[in-house]
C-alpha positions in Angstrom: -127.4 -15.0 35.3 -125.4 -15.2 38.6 -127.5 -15.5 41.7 -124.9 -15.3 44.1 -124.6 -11.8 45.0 -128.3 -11.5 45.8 -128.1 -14.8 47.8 -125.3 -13.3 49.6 -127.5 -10.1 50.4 -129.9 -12.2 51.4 -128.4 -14.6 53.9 -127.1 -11.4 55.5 -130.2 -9.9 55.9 -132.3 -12.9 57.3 -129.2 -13.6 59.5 -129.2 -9.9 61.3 -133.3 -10.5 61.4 -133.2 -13.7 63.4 -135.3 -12.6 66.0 -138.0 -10.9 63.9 -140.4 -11.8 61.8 -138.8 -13.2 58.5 -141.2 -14.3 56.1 -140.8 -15.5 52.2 -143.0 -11.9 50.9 -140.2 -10.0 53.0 -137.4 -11.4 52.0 -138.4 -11.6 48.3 -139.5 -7.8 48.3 -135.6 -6.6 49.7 -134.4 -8.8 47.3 -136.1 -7.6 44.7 -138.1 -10.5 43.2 -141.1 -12.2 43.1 -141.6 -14.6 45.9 -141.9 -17.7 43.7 -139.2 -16.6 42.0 -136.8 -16.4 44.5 -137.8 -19.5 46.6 -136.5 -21.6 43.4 -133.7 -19.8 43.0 -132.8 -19.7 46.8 -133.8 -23.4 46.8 -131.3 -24.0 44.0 -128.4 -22.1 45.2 -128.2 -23.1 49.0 -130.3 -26.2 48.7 -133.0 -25.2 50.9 -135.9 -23.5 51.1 -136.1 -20.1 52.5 -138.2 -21.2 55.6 -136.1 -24.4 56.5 -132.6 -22.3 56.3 -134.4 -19.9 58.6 -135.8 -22.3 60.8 -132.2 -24.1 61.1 -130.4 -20.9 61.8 -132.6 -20.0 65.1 -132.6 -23.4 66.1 -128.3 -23.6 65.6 -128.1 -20.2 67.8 -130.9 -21.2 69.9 -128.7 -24.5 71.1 -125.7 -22.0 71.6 -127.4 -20.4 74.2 -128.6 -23.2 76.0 -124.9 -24.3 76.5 -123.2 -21.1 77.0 -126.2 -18.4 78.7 -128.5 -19.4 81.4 -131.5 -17.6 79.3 -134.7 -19.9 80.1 -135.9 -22.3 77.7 -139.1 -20.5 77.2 -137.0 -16.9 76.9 -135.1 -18.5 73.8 -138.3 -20.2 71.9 -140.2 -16.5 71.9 -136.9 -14.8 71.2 -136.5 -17.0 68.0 -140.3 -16.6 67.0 -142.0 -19.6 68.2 -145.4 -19.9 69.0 -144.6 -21.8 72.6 -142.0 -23.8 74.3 -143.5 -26.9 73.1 -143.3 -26.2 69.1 -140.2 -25.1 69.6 -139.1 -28.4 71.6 -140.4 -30.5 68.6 -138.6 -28.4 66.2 -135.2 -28.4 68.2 -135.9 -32.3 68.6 -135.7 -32.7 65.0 -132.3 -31.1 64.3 -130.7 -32.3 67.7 -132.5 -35.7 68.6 -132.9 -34.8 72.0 -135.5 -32.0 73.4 -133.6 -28.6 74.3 -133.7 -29.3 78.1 -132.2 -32.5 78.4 -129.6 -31.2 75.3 -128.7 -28.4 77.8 -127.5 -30.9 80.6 -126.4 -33.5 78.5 -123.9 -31.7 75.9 -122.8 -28.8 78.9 -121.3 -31.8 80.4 -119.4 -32.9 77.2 -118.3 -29.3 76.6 -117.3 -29.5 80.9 -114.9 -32.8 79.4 -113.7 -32.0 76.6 -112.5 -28.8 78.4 -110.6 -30.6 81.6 -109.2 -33.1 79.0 -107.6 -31.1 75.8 -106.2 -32.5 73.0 -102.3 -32.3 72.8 -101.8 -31.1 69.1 -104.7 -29.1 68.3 -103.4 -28.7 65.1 -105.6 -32.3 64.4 -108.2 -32.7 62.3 -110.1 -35.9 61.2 -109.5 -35.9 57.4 -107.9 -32.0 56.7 -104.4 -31.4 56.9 -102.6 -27.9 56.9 -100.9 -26.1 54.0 -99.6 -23.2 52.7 -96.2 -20.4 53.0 -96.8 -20.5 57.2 -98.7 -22.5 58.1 -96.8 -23.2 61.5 -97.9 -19.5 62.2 -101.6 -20.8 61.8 -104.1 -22.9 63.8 -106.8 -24.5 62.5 -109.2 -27.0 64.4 -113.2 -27.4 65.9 -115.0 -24.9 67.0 -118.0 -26.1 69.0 -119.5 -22.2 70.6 -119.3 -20.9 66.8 -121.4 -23.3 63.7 -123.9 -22.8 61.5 -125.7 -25.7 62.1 -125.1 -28.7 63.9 -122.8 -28.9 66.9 -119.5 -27.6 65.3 -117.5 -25.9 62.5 -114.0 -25.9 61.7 -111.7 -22.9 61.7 -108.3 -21.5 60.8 -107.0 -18.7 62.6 -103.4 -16.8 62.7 -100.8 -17.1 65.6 -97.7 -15.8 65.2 -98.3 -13.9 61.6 -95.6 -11.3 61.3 -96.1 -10.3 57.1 -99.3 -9.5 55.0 -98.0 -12.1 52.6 -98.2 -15.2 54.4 -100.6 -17.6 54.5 -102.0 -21.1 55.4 -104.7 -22.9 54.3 -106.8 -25.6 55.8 -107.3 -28.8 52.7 -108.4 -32.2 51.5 -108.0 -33.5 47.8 -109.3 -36.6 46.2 -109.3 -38.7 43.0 -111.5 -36.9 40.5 -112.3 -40.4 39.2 -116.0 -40.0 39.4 -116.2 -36.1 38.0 -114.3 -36.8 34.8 -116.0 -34.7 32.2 -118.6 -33.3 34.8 -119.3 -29.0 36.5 -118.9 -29.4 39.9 -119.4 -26.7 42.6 -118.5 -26.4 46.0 -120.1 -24.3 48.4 -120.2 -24.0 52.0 -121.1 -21.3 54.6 -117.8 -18.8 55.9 -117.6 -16.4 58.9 -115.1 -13.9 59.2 -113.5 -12.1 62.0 -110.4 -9.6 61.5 -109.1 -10.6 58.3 -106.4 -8.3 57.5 -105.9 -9.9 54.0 -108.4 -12.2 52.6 -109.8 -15.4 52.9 -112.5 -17.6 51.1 -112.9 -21.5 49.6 -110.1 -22.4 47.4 -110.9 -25.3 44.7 -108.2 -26.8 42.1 -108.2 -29.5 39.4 -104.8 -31.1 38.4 -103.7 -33.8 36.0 -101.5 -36.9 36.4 -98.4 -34.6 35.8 -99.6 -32.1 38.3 -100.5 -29.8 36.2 -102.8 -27.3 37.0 -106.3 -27.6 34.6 -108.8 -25.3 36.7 -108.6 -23.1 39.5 -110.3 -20.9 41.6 -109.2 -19.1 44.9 -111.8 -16.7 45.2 -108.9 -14.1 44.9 -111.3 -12.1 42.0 -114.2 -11.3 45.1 -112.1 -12.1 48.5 -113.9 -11.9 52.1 -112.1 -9.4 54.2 -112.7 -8.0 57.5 -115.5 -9.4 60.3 -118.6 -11.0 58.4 -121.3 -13.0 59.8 -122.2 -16.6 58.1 -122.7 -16.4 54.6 -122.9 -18.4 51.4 -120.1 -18.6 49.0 -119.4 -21.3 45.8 -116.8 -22.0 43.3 -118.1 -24.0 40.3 -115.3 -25.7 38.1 -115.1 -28.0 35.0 -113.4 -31.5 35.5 -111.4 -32.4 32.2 -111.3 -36.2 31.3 -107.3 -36.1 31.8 -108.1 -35.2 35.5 -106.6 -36.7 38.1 -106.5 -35.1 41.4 -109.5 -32.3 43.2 -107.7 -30.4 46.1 -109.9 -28.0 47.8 -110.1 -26.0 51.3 -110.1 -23.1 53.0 -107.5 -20.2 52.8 -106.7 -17.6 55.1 -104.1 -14.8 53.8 -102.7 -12.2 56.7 -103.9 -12.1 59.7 -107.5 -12.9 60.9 -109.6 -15.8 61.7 -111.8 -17.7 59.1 -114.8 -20.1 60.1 -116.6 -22.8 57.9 -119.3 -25.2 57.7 -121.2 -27.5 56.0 -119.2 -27.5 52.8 -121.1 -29.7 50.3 -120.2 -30.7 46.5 -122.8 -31.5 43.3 -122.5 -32.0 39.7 -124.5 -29.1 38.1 -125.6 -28.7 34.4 -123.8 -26.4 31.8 -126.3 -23.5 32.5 -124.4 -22.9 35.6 -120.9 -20.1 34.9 -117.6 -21.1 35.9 -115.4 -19.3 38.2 -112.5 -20.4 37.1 -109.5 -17.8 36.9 -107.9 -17.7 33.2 -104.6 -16.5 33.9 -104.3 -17.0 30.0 -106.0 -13.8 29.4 -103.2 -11.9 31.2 -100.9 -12.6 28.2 -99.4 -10.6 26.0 -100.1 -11.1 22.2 -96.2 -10.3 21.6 -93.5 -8.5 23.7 -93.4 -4.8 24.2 -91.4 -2.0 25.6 -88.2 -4.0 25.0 -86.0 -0.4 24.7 -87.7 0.2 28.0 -88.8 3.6 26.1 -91.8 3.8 27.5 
C-alpha cells in the first residue's frame, strides 16, 4: 500500500496548523488512523517523527521572521506554541547553534552583505547545472527568505517563457556504481507558486550506451498551481548494467518551483515503483492502416 497521498494530506494540514495546537491523536484522527499506526508510517516515509517534523517547521519559519519582521522574540515563541522564551531559545539553539537573538543580528547582517555584494551569474549553483528545451528562459539559484528548514532552498523560476511547452530543469547525475541491483527513492520537500504547467522531482537510470532503463518524471501526478511545502518521492530500480543516475528538479510553463532537503536511501522490495512503462502504450500489431476508421 502507498502512503504517499495520505502523507501529502498530512504535511498540508500540519503545515496550515503551525500556530495551533498539533498533536500526534489529531493528526492521526484527520488522517484516518491509529496514532501508532501512523507515527511508523510517517516515520518511515519522511524520516521523522511527527513531533520532530513539527517542531522543525515552527522553528524554520520562526528564524524567517526574526530576519525579515521586527515581531519580538517572545511574540514568535507563543505564536509557534512554546511554553516560554526560554524553551523556545533551547529549541532554536539546537537547529541553528546560536540562540534566536543573537541569530537575528548575526545572520541580518549576512543577509545586509550578501545583498550590497550580488553575485554576477546568478545562474550558479555549487554542484547543479541547468537543463532542458529553454533553459536560458529560466533562473534557478538560493533562496534564503523561502526553506523548509535550515537557512536556504534552491529554486527554479521562469523569465522570459513565451510557450506552454517549454521547459528547464535544475539537475545533478552520478555513477550508479554503488546502487547496482538496489530500490532507491528520492524524496525531498517542493513549494509551488504559479505553475502554469507542471513541475515535480525528475529521477532517471541509464546504461553505458545511454540508454534509458528507468524513469520517472512525475508527469502521471504533476504539482500545478501555488502549493505550500510538501513531500513528494520517486522510488526506482537500479539494473546491474547501470551506469549513470541523473536526477533534479523540473519546471514545465511558466511558474516558480522551490525545493529542499532532497535525500536518497536504498529501500526493500515491499516498497512500489514509480517508474513510467511507456512499454504498455504499445500496440500488440498495427491498426487502422486504410485509415477507415
Amino acid at each position: 500500500m502507498s502512503y504517499s497521498s495520505y502523507i501529502q494530506e498530512t504535511i498540508q494540514y500540519i503545515e496550515n496548523h503551525l500556530s495551533a495546537d498539533l498533536t500526534l491523536e489529531s493528526i492521526a484522527h484527520f488522517a484516518g488512523f491509529s496514532k501508532y499506526h501512523y507515527h511508523r508510517v510517517f516515520q518511515k516515509e519522511v524520516g521523522v517523527s511527527i513531533s520532530e517534523y513539527i517542531r522543525y517547521r515552527r522553528i524554520a519559519n520562526s528564524a524567517n521572521l526574526l530576519l525579515y519582521t521586527d515581531e519580538k522574540i517572545i511574540d514568535i515563541a507563543l505564536f509557534y506554541r512554546f511554553e516560554s522564551q526560554e524553551s523556545y531559545s533551547r529549541a532554536f539553539k539546537k537547529y541553528y547553534n546560536l540562540p534566536p537573538g543573537q541569530y537575528r543580528r548575526f545572520m541580518g547582517k549576512l543577509i545586509i552583505q550578501k545583498e550590497e555584494v550580488k553575485v554576477k551569474n546568478d545562474q550558479l549553483l555549487k554542484g547543479w547545472q541547468m537543463s532542458g528545451s529553454h533553459p536560458f528562459n529560466y533562473q534557478m539559484g538560493i533562496d534564503r527568505e523561502v526553506f523548509h528548514k535550515g537557512k536556504a532552498s534552491g529554486f527554479l523560476k521562469s523569465v522570459t517563457v513565451e510557450e506552454q511547452g517549454e521547459f528547464a530543469t535544475m539537475m545533478q547525475q552520478f555513477k550508479a556504481d554503488k546502487y547496482l541491483g538496489k530500490r532507491l527513492k528520492l524524496s525531498g520537500f517542493i513549494k509551488t507558486e504559479a505553475v502554469e504547467g507542471f513541475c515535480g522531482f525528475w529521477m532517471r537510470v541509464d546504461d553505458h550506451l545511454h540508454d534509458v532503463l528507468q524513469f520517472d518524471n512525475m508527469s502521471d501526478r504533476p504539482i500545478k498551481g501555488d502549493n505550500g511545502w510538501n513531500h513528494y518521492s520517486i522510488v526506482l530500480d537500479v539494473p546491474e548494467n547501470s551506469a549513470v543516475i541523473a536526477f533534479g528538479i523540473l519546471l514545465s510553463g511558466r511558474g516558480k518551483v522551490w525545493a529542499d532537503e532532497i535525500t536518497f536511501e536504498e529501500v526493500d522490495r515491499n516498497t512500489p515503483t514509480t517508474n513510467i512503462d511507456y512499454s504498455s502504450d504499445l500496440l500488440d500489431e498495427p491498426i487502422n492502416l486504410s485509415f477507415d476508421e
